[in-house]
matplotlib code that plots the C-alpha trace (Angstrom):
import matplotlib.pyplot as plt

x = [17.6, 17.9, 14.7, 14.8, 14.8, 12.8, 10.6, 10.7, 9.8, 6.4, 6.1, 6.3, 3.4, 6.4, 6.2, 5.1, 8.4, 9.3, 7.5, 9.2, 8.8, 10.6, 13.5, 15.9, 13.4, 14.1, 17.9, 17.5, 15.2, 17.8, 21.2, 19.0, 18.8, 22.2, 23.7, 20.9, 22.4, 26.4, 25.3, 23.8, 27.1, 29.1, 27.5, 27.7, 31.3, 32.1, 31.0, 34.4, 35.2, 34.6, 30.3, 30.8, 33.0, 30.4, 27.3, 28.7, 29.2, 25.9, 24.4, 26.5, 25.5, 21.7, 21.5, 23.8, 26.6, 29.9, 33.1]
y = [28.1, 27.8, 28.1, 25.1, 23.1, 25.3, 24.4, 20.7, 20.3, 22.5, 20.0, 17.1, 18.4, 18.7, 23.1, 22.9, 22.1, 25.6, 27.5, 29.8, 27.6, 25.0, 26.1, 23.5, 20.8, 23.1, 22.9, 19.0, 19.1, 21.3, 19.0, 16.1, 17.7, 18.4, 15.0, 13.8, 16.0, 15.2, 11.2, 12.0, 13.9, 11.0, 9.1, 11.7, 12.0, 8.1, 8.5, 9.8, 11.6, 15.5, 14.9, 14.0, 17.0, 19.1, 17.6, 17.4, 21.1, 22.3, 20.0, 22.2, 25.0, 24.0, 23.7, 26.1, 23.3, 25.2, 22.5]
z = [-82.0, -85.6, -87.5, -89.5, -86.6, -85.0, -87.5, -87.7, -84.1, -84.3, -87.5, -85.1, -82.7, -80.2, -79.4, -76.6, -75.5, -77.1, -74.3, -72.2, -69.5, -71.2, -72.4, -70.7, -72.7, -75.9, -75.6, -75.3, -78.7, -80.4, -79.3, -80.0, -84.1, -83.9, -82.9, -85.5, -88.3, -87.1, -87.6, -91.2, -91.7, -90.8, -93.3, -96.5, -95.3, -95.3, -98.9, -99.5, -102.4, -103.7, -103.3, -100.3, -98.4, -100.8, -99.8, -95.8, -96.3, -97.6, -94.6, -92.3, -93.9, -94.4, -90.7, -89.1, -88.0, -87.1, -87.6]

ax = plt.figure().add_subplot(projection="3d")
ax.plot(x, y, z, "-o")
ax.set_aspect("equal")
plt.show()
């Protein structure tokens, strides 16, 4: 899981769903963040221009996002 979203689900009281026991729960959390971060993406990239492929980049980057 990547650790920044890692860390914003113990910052939202939610890790217990980071238990072993869990870990079907955990991959839900972590699409969840990922669909979250492609929807942001869409945004930035409906900007158009050069800040926007840079700034959709260093979100991908930020958070791990292949293509």
């Amino acid at each position: 899981m990547n650790p920044i979203v890692k860390s914003l689900i113990e910052e939202s009281n939610l890790s217990d769903f980071l238990a072993p026991n869990q870990k079907y729960r955990a991959k839900d959390l972590e699409k969840f963040a990922e669909l979250m971060v492609r929807e942001c993406l869409k945004v930035v990239q409906d900007g158009g221009g050069m800040c926007g492929s840079i700034s959709s980049n260093n979100i991908k980057q930020h958070f791990g996002l292949e293509e």
